[in-house]
TIVO-2410 file (N, C-alpha, C; in nm, 3 decimals):
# residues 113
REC num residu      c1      c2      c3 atome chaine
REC   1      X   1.634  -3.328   0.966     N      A
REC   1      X   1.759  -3.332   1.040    CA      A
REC   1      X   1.846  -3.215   0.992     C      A
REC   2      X   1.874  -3.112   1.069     N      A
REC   2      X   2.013  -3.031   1.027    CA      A
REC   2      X   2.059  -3.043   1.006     C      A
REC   3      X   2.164  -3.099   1.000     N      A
REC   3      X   2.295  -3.191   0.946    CA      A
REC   3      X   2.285  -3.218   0.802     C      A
REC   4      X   2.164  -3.242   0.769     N      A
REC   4      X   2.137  -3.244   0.580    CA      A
REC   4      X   2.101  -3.098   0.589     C      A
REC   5      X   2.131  -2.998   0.574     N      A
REC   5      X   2.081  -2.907   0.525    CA      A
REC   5      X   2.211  -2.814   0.555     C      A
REC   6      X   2.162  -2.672   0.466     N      A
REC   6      X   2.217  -2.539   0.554    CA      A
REC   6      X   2.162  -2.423   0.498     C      A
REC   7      X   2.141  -2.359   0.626     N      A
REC   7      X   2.025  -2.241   0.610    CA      A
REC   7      X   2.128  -2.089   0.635     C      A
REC   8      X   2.065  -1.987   0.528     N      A
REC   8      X   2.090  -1.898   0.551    CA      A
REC   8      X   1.914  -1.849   0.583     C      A
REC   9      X   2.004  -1.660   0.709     N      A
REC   9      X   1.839  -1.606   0.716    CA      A
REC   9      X   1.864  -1.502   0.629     C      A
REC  10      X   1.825  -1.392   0.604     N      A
REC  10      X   1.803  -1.276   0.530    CA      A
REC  10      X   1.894  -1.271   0.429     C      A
REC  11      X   1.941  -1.350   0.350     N      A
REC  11      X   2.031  -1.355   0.259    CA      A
REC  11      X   1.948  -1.305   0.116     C      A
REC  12      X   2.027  -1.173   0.056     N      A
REC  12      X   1.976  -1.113  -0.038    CA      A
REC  12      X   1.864  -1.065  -0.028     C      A
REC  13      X   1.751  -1.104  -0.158     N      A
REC  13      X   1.606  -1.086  -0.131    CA      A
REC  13      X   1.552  -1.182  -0.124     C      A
REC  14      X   1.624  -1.299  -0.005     N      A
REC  14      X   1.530  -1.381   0.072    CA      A
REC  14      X   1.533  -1.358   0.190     C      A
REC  15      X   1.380  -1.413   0.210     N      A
REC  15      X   1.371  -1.466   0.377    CA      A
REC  15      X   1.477  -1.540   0.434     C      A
REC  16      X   1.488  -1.664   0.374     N      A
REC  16      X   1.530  -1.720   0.412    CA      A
REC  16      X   1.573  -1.856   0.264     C      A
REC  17      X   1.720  -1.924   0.269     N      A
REC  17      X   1.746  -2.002   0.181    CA      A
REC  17      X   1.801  -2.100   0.233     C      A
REC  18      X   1.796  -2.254   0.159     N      A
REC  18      X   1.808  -2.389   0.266    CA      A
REC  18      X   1.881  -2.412   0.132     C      A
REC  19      X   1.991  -2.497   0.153     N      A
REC  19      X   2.035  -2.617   0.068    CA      A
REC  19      X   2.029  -2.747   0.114     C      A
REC  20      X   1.966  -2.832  -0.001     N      A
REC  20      X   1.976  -2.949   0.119    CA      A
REC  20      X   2.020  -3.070   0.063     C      A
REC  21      X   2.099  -3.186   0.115     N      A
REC  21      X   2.215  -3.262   0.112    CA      A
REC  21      X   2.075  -3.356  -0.019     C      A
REC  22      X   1.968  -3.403   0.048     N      A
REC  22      X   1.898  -3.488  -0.006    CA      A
REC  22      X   1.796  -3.422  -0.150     C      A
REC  23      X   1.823  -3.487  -0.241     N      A
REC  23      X   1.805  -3.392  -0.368    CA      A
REC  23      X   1.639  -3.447  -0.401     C      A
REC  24      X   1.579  -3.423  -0.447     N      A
REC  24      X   1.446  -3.508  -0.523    CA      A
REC  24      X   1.374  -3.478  -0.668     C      A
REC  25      X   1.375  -3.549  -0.696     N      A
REC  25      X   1.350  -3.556  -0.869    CA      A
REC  25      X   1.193  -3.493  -0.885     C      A
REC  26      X   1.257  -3.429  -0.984     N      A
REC  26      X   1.135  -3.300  -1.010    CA      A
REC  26      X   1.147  -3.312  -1.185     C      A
REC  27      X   0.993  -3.351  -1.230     N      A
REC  27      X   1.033  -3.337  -1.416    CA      A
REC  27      X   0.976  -3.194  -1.469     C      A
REC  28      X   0.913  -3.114  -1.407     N      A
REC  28      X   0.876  -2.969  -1.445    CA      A
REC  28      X   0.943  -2.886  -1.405     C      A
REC  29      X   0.973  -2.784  -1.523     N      A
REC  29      X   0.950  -2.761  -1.653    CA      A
REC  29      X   1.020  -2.883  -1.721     C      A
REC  30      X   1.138  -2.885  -1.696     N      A
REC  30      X   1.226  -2.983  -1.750    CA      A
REC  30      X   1.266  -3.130  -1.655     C      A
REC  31      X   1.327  -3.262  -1.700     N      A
REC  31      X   1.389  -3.293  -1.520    CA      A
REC  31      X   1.519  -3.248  -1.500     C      A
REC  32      X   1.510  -3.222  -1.347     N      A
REC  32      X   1.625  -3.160  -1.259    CA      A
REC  32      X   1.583  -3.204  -1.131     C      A
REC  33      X   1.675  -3.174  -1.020     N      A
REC  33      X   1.697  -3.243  -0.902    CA      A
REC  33      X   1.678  -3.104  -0.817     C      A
REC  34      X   1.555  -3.142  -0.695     N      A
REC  34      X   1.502  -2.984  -0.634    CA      A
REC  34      X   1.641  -3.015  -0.536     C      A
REC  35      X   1.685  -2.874  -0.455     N      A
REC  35      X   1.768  -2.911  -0.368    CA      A
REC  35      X   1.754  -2.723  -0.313     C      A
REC  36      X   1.754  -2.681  -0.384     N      A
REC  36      X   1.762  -2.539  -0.352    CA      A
REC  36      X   1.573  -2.481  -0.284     C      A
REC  37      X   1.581  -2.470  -0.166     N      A
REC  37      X   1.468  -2.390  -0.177    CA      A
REC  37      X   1.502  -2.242  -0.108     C      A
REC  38      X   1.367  -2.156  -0.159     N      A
REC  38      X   1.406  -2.013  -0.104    CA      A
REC  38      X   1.261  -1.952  -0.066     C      A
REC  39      X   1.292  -1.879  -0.001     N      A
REC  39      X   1.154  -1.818   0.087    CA      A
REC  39      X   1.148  -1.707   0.060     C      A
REC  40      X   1.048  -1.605   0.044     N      A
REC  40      X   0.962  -1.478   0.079    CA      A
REC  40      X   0.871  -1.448   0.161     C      A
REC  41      X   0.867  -1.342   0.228     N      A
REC  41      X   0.705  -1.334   0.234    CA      A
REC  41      X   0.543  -1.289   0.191     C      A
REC  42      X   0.514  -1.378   0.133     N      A
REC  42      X   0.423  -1.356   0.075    CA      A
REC  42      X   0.284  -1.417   0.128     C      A
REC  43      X   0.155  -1.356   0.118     N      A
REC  43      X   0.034  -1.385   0.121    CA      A
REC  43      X  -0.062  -1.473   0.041     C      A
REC  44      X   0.004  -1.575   0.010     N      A
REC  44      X  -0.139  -1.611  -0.083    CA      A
REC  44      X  -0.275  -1.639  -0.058     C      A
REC  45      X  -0.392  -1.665  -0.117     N      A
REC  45      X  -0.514  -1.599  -0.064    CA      A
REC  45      X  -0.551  -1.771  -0.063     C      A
REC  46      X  -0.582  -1.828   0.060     N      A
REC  46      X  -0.600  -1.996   0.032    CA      A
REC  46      X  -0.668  -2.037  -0.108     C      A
REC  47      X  -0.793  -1.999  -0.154     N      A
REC  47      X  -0.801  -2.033  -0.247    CA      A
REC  47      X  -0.777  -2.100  -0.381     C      A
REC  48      X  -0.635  -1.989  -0.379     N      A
REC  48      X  -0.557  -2.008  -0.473    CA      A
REC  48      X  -0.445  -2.142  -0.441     C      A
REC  49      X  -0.451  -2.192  -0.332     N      A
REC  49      X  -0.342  -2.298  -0.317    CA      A
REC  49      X  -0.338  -2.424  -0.395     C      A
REC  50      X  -0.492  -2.472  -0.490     N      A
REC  50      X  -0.530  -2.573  -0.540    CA      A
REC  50      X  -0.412  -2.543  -0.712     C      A
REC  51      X  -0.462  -2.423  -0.743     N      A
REC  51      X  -0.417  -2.397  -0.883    CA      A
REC  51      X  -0.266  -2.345  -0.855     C      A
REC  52      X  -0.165  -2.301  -0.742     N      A
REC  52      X  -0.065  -2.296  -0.756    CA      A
REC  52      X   0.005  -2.419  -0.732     C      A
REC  53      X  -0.056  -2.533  -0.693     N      A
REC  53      X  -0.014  -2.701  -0.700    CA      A
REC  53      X  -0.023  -2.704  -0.867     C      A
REC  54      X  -0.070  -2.656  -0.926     N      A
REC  54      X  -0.133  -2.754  -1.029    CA      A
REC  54      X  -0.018  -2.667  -1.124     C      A
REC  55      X  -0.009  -2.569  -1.101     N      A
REC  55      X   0.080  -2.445  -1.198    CA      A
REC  55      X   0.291  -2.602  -1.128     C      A
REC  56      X   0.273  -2.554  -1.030     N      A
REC  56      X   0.392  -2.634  -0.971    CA      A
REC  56      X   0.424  -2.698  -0.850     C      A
REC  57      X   0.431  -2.785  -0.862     N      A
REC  57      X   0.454  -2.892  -0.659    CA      A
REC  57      X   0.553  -2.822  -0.648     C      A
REC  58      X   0.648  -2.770  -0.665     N      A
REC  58      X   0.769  -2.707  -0.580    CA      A
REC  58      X   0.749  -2.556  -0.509     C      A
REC  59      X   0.649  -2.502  -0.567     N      A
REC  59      X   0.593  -2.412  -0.473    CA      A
REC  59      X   0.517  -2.445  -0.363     C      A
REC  60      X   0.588  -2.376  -0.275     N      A
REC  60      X   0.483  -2.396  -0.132    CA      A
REC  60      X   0.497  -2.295  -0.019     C      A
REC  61      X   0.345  -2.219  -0.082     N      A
REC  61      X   0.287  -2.135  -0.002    CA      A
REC  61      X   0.265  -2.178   0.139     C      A
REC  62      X   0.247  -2.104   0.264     N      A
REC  62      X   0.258  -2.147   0.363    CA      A
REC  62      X   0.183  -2.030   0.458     C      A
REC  63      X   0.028  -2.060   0.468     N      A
REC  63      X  -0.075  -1.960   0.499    CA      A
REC  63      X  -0.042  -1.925   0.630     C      A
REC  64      X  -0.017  -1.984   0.702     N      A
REC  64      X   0.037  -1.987   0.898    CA      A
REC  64      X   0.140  -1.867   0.878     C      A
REC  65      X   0.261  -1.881   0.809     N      A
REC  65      X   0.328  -1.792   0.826    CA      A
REC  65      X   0.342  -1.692   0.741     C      A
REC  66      X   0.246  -1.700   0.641     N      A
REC  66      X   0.214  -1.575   0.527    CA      A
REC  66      X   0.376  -1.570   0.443     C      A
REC  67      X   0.446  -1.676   0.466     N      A
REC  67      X   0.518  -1.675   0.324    CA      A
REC  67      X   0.519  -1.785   0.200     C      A
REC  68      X   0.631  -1.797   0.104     N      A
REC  68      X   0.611  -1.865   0.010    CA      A
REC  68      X   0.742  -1.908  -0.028     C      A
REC  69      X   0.735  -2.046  -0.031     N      A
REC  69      X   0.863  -2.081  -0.105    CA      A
REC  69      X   0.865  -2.124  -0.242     C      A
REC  70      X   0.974  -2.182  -0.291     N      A
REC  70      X   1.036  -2.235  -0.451    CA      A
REC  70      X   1.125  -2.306  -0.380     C      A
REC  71      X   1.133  -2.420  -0.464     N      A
REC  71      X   1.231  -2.562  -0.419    CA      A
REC  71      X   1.289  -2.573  -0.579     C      A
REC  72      X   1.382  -2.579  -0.615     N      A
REC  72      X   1.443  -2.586  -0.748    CA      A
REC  72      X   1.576  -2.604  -0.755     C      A
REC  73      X   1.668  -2.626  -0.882     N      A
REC  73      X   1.836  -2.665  -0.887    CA      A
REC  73      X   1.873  -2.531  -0.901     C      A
REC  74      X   1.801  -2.393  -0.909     N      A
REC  74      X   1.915  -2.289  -0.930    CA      A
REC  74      X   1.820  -2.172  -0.896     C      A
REC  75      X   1.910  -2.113  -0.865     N      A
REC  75      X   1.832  -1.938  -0.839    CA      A
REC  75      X   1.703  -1.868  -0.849     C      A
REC  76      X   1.799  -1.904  -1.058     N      A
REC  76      X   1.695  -1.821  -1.157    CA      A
REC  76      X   1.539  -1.905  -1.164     C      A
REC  77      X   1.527  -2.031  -1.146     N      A
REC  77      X   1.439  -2.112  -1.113    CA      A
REC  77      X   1.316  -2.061  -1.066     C      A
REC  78      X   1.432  -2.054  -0.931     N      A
REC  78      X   1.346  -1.984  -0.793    CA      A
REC  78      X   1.246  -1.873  -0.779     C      A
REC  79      X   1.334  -1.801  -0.841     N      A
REC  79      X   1.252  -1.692  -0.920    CA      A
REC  79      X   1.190  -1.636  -1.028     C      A
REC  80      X   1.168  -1.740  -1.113     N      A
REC  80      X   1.096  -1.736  -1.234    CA      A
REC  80      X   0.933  -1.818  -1.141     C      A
REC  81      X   0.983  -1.945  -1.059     N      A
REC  81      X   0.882  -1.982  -1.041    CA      A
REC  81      X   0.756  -1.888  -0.871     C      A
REC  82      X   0.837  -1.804  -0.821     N      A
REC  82      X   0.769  -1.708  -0.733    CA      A
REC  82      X   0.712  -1.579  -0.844     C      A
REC  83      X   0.798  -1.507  -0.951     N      A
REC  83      X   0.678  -1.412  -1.027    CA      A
REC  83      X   0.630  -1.508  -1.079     C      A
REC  84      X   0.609  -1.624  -1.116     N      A
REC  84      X   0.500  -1.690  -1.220    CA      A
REC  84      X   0.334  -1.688  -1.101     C      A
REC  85      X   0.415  -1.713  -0.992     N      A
REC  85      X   0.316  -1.752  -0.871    CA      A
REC  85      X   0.265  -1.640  -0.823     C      A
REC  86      X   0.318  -1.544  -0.841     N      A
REC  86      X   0.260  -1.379  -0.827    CA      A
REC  86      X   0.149  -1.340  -0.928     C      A
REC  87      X   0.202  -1.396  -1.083     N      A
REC  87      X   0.111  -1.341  -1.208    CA      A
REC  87      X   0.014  -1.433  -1.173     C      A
REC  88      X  -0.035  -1.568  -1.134     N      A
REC  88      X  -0.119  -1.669  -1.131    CA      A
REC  88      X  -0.234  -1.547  -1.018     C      A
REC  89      X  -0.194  -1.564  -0.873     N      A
REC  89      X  -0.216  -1.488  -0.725    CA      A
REC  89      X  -0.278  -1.351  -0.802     C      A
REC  90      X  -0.232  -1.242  -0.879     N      A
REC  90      X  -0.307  -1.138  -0.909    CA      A
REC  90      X  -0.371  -1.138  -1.073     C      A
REC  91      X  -0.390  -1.238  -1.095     N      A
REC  91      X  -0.451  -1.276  -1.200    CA      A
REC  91      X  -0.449  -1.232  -1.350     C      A
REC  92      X  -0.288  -1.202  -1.397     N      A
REC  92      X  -0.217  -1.180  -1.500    CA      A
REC  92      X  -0.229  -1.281  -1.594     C      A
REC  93      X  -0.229  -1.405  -1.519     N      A
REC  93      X  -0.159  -1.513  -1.615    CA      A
REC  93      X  -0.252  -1.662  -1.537     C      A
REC  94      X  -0.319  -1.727  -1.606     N      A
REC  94      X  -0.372  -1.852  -1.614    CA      A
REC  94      X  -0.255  -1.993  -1.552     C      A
REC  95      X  -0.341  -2.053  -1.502     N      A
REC  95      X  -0.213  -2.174  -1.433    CA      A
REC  95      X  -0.154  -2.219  -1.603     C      A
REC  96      X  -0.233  -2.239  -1.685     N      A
REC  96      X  -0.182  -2.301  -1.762    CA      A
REC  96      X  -0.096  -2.225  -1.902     C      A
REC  97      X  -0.098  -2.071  -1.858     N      A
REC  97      X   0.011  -2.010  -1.939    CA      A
REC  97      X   0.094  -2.008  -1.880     C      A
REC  98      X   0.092  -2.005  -1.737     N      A
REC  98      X   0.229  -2.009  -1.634    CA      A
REC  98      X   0.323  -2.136  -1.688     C      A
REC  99      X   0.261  -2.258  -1.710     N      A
REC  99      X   0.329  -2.385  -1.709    CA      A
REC  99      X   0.387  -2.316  -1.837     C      A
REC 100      X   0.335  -2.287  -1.970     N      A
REC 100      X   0.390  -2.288  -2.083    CA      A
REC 100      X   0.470  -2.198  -2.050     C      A
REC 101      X   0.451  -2.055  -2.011     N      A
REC 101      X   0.640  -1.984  -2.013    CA      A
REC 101      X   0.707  -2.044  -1.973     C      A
REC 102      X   0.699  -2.140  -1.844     N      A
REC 102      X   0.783  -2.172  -1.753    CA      A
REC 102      X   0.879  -2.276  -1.829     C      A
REC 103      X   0.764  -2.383  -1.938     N      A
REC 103      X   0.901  -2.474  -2.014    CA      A
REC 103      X   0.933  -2.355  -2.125     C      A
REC 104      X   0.891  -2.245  -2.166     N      A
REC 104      X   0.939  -2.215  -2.267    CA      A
REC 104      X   1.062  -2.130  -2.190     C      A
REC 105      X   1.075  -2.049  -2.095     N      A
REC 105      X   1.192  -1.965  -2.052    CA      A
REC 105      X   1.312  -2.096  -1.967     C      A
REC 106      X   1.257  -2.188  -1.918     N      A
REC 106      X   1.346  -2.297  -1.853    CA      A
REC 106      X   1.503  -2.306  -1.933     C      A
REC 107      X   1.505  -2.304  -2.104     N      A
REC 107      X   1.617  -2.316  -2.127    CA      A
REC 107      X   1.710  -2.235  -2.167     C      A
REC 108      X   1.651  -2.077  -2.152     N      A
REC 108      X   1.737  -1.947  -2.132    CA      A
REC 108      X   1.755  -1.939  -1.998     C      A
REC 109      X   1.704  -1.993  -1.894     N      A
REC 109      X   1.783  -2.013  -1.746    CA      A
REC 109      X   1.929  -2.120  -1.733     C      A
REC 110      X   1.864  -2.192  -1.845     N      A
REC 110      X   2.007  -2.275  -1.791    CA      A
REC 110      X   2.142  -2.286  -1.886     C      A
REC 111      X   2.106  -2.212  -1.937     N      A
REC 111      X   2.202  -2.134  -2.078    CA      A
REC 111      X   2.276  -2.046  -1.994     C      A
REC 112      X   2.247  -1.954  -1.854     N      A
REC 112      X   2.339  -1.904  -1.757    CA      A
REC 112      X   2.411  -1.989  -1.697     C      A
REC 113      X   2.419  -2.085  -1.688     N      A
REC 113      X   2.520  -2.192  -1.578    CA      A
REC 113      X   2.640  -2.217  -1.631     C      A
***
């Protein structure tokens, strides 16, 4: 429903960014409440869609339209968790070193708020 939400389009270096009224409990890295999602476009190669679930449910790649989102409470989130999903996608970084930066940098993100 629109009315819970509000969308910007090309805002910054997104595609596209939604806020949305209805929040949902998320315990990775830390718990926090997703509400923020943000879009790019990006390619991921299907394959990879099993191990970027497993790296994080709030990512969601989206093969139809060749982009990628992050659902999270803040920005920096957003974008810690799209390069983590980039290093996973070109094969820098293991799903399961991704998870460990991700709780280890989580509380120098929220040390900005």
């Amino acid at each position: 429903m629109a009315s819970r939400r509000i969308i910007w389009h090309n805002n910054g270096p997104w595609k596209r960014t939604i806020v949305y009224l209805d929040t949902v409990p998320h315990n990775f890295p830390t718990p926090h409440l997703d509400y923020l999602e943000q879009t790019i476009d990006y390619k991921v190669p299907v394959q990879l869609f099993d191990e970027l679930a497993q790296f994080d449910g709030s990512l969601y790649p989206d093969r139809t339209s060749g982009e990628a989102s992050a659902k999270c409470d803040q920005e920096a989130a957003n974008f810690m968790a799209l390069n983590l999903m980039h290093d996973i996608v070109t094969g820098r970084r293991t799903v399961e070193d991704a998870r460990q930066f991700a709780i280890e940098i989580r509380p120098i993100l929220m040390s900005d708020i």
